[in-house]
C-alpha positions as CSV (number, residue, x, y, z in Angstrom):
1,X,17.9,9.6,12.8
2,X,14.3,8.5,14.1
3,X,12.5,9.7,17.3
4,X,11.1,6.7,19.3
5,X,7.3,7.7,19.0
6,X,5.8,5.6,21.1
7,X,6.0,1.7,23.1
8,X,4.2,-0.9,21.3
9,X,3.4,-4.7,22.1
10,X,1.0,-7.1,20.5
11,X,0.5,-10.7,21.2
12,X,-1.0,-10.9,17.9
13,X,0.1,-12.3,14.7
14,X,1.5,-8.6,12.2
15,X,-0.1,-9.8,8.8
16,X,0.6,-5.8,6.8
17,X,0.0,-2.7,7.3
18,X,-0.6,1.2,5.3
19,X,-0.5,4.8,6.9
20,X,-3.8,6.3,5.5
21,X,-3.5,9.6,3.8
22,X,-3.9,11.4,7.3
23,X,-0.8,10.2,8.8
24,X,-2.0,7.2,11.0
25,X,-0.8,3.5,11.3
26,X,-3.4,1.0,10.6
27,X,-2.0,-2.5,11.1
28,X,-3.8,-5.7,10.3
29,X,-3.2,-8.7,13.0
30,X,-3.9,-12.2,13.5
31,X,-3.8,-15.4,15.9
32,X,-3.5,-16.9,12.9
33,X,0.0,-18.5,12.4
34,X,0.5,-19.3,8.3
35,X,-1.7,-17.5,5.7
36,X,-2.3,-18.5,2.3
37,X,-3.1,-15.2,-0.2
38,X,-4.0,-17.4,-3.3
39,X,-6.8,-19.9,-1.5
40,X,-10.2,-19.3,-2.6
41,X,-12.8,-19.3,-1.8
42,X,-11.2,-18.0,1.9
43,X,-12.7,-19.7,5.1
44,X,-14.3,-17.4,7.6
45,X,-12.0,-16.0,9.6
46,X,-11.6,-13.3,12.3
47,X,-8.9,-10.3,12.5
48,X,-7.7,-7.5,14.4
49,X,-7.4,-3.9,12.7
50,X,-5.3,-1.5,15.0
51,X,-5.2,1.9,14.1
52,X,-2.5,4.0,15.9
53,X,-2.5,7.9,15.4
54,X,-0.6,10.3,18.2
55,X,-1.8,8.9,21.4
56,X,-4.4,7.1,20.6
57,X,-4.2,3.1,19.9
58,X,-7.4,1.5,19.2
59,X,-8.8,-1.7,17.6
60,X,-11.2,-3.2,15.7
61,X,-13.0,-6.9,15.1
62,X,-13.8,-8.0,12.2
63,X,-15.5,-11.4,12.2
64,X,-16.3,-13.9,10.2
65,X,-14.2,-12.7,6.9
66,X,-14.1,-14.7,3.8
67,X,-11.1,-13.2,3.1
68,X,-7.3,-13.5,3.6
69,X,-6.6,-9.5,3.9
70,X,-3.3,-8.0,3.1
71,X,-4.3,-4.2,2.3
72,X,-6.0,-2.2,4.5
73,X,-7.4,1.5,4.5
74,X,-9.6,4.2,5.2
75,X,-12.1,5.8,4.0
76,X,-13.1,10.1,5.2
77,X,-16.1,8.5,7.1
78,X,-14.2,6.8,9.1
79,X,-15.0,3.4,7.1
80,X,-12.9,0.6,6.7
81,X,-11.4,-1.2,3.2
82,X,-9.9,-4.3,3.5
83,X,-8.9,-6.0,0.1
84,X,-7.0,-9.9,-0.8
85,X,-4.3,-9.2,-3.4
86,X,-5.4,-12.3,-5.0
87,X,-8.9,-13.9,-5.7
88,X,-9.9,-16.3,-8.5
89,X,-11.2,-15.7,-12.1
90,X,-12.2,-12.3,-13.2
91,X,-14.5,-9.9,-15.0
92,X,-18.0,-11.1,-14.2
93,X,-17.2,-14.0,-12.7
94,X,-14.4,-13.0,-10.5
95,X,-14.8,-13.2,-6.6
96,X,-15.9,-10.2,-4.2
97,X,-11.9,-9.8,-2.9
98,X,-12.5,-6.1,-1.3
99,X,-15.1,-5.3,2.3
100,X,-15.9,-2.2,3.4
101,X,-16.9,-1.9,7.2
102,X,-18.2,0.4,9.5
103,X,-15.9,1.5,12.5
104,X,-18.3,-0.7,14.4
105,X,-16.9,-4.1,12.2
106,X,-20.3,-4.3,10.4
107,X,-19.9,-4.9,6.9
108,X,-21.6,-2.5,4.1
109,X,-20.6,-3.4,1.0
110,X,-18.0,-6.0,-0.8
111,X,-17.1,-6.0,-4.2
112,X,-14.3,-7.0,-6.8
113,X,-10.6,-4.8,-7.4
114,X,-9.8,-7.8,-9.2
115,X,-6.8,-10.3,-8.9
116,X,-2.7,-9.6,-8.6
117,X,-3.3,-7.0,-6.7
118,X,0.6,-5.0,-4.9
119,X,-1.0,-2.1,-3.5
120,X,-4.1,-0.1,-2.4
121,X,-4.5,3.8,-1.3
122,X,-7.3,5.7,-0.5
123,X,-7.1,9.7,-0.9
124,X,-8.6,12.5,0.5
125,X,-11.6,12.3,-2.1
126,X,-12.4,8.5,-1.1
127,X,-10.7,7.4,-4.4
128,X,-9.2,3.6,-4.1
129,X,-5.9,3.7,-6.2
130,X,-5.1,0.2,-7.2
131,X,-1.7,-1.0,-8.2
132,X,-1.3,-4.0,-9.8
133,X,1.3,-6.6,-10.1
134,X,2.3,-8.4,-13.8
135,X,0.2,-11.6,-13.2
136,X,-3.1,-8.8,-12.6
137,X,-1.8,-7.3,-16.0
138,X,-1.9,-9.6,-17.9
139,X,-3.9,-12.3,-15.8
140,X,-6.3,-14.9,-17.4
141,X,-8.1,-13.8,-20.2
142,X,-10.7,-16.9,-19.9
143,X,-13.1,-14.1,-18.0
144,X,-12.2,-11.7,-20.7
145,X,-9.5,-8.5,-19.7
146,X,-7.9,-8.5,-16.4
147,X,-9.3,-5.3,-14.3
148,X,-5.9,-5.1,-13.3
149,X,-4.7,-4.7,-17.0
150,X,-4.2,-0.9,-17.2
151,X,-0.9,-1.6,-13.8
152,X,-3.4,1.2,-12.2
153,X,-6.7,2.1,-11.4
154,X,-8.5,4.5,-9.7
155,X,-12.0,3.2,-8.5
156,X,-14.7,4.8,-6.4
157,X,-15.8,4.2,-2.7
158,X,-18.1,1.2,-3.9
159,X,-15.6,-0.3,-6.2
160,X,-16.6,1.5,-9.8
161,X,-14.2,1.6,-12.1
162,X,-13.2,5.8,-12.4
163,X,-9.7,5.9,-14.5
164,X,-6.9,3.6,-15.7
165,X,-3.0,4.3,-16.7
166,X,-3.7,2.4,-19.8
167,X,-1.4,5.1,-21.7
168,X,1.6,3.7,-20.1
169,X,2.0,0.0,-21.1
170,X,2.3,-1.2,-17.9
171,X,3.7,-4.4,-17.1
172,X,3.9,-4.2,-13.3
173,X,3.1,-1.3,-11.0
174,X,6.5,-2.0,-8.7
175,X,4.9,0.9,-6.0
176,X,2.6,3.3,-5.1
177,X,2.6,6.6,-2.8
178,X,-0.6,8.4,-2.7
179,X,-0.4,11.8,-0.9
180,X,-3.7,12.7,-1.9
181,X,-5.8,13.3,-5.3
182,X,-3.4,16.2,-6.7
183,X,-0.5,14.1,-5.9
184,X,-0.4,10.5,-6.9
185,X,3.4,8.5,-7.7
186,X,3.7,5.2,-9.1
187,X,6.9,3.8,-10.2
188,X,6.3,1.1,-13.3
189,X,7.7,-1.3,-15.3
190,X,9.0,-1.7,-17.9
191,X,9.9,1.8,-18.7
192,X,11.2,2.5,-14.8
193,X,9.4,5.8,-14.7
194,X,7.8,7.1,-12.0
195,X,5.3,9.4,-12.9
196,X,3.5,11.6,-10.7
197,X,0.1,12.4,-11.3
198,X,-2.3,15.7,-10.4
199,X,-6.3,14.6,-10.3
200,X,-5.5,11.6,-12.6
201,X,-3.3,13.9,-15.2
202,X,0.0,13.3,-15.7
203,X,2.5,16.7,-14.3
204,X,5.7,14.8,-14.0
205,X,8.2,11.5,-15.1
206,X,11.5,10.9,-13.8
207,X,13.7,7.9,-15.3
208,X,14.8,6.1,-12.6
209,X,18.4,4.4,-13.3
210,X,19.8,1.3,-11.5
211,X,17.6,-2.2,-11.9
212,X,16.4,-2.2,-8.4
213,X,12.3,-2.2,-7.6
214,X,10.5,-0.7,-5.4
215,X,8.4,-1.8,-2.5
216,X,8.1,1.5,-1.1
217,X,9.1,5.2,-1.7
218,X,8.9,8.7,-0.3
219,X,10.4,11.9,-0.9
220,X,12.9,13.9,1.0
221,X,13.6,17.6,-0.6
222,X,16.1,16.7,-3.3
223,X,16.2,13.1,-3.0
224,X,14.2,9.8,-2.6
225,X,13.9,7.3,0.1
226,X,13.6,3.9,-1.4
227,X,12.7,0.5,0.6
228,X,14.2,-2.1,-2.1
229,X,13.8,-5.0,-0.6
230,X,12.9,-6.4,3.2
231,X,16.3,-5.6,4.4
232,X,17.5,-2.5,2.0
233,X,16.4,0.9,1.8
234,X,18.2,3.2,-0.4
235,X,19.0,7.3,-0.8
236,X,18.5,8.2,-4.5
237,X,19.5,11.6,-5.9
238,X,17.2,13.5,-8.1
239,X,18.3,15.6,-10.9
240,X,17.1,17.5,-13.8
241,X,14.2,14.9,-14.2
242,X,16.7,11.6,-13.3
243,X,16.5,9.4,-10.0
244,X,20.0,7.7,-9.6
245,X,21.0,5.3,-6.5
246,X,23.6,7.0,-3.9
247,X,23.9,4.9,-1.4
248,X,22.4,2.6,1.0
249,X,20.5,3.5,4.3
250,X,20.3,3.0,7.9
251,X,17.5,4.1,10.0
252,X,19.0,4.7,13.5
253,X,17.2,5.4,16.5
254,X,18.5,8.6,19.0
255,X,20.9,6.2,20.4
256,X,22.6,5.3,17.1
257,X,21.2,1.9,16.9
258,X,20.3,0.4,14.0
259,X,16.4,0.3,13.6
260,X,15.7,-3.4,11.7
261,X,11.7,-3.9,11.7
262,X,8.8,-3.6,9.7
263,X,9.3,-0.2,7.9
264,X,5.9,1.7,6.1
265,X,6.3,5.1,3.9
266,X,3.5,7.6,2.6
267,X,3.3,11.0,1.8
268,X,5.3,13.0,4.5
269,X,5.5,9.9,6.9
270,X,8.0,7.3,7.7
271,X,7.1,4.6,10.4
272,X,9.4,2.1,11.4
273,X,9.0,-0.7,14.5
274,X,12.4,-1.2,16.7
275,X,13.4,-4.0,19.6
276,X,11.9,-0.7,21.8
277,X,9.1,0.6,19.8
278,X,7.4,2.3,16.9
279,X,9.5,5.0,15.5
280,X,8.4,8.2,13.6
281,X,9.9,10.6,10.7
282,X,7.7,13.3,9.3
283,X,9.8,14.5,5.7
284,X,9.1,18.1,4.6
């Protein structure tokens, strides 16, 4: 069961959203009615960043953007990242497909993460944890090795390449929950491991059974919360080193009604948008 947290309306467009690594909802909108991830170079465009943490609900312009963003995050300044999941050519020649802004929508600094991008964190330390999907793996090799070709990266607050998860072959990074730099999941194909990692070190791998992926994971004592798809999100047990689907889930609101929106997991937090409002689980 989820508490109602708070009422929420928008006459914008929702393109995506993350929790940062402090617990609050940062939502990227639009007036913008169809977007197309894979154009570039991007026209200039304007969007909305709305960042909504306990009572507070504020947003943020950011005008002008050659991009089409689908991540956002934050920085420990209070700085903001906003990255395309796709951009053309690579290596030295591929396009600047991440922006980081002041809170005041000025921009400081763009750079590449490169292309086939599924997921970006930020932790505590200001570390930008990539994950890639298989066509950022492999990608085209015309502009020499994908950046994407380790399935994770780690790069620093001005996009500089730190560390890569070269040492597990991986084909896609399916999903990524970053609770902060001493705890770091990713769950991977084609081994269906997810691996947890403590300041870029490997200190744990389950095998995950079942041939579902994962959009979207987080832990709840003995067991794992899994979004599978837009419409399912399963309980799997975990035992002596072994994730194995249960059953399926419903989130329900106090009421008992069936909560069917937009739904965002990381760390400790669960969000999830209702007919009536943004809803709110903190796991232990």
């Amino acid at each position: 069961m989820m508490q109602k947290w708070m009422d929420f309306s928008s006459n914008m467009n929702y393109v995506d959203g993350q929790i940062t690594n402090d617990g609050t909802l940062v939502l990227i909108e639009t007036e913008l009615q169809e977007l197309e991830y894979i154009q570039w170079p991007v026209p200039k465009r304007n969007w909305t960043i709305r960042m909504i943490k306990e009572d507070r609900d504020e947003a943020i312009e950011l005008k002008n953007v050659p991009l089409t963003p689908s991540m956002v995050d934050f920085f420990s300044d209070g700085t903001i990242l906003i990255v395309q999941s796709r951009c053309k050519g690579d290596g030295k020649n591929l396009g600047r497909n991440a922006r980081r802004y002041n809170p005041n929508g000025q921009l400081i600094s763009a750079f590449t993460l490169g292309d086939g991008i599924n997921d970006v964190q930020i932790d505590e330390t200001d570390t930008i944890w990539v994950g890639y999907f298989d066509e950022g793996v492999f990608g085209d090799y015309t502009y020499g090795e994908p950046m994407g070709s380790d399935g994770l990266v780690a790069y620093s607050i001005e996009g500089q390449r730190l560390w890569g998860a070269g040492q597990y072959e991986i084909a896609d990074c399916y999903a990524l929950n970053v609770v902060h730099s001493k705890e770091v999941y990713f769950y991977y194909y084609d081994d269906f491991h997810l691996v947890q990692l403590n300041d870029q070190q490997e200190v744990a791998r389950f095998l995950v059974e079942g041939d579902d992926t994962f959009q979207q994971f987080i832990f709840d004592q003995q067991s794992l919360i899994v979004q599978v798809d837009s419409y399912t999100i399963m309980r799997y047990k975990i035992r002596n080193r072994t994730i194995t689907p249960v059953d399926n889930l419903n989130l329900i609101d106090e009421h008992g009604k069936r909560i069917s929106g937009q739904v965002f997991m990381r760390g400790k937090y669960l969000y999830a948008f209702g007919k009536n409002g943004l809803y709110k689980k903190i796991f232990s």
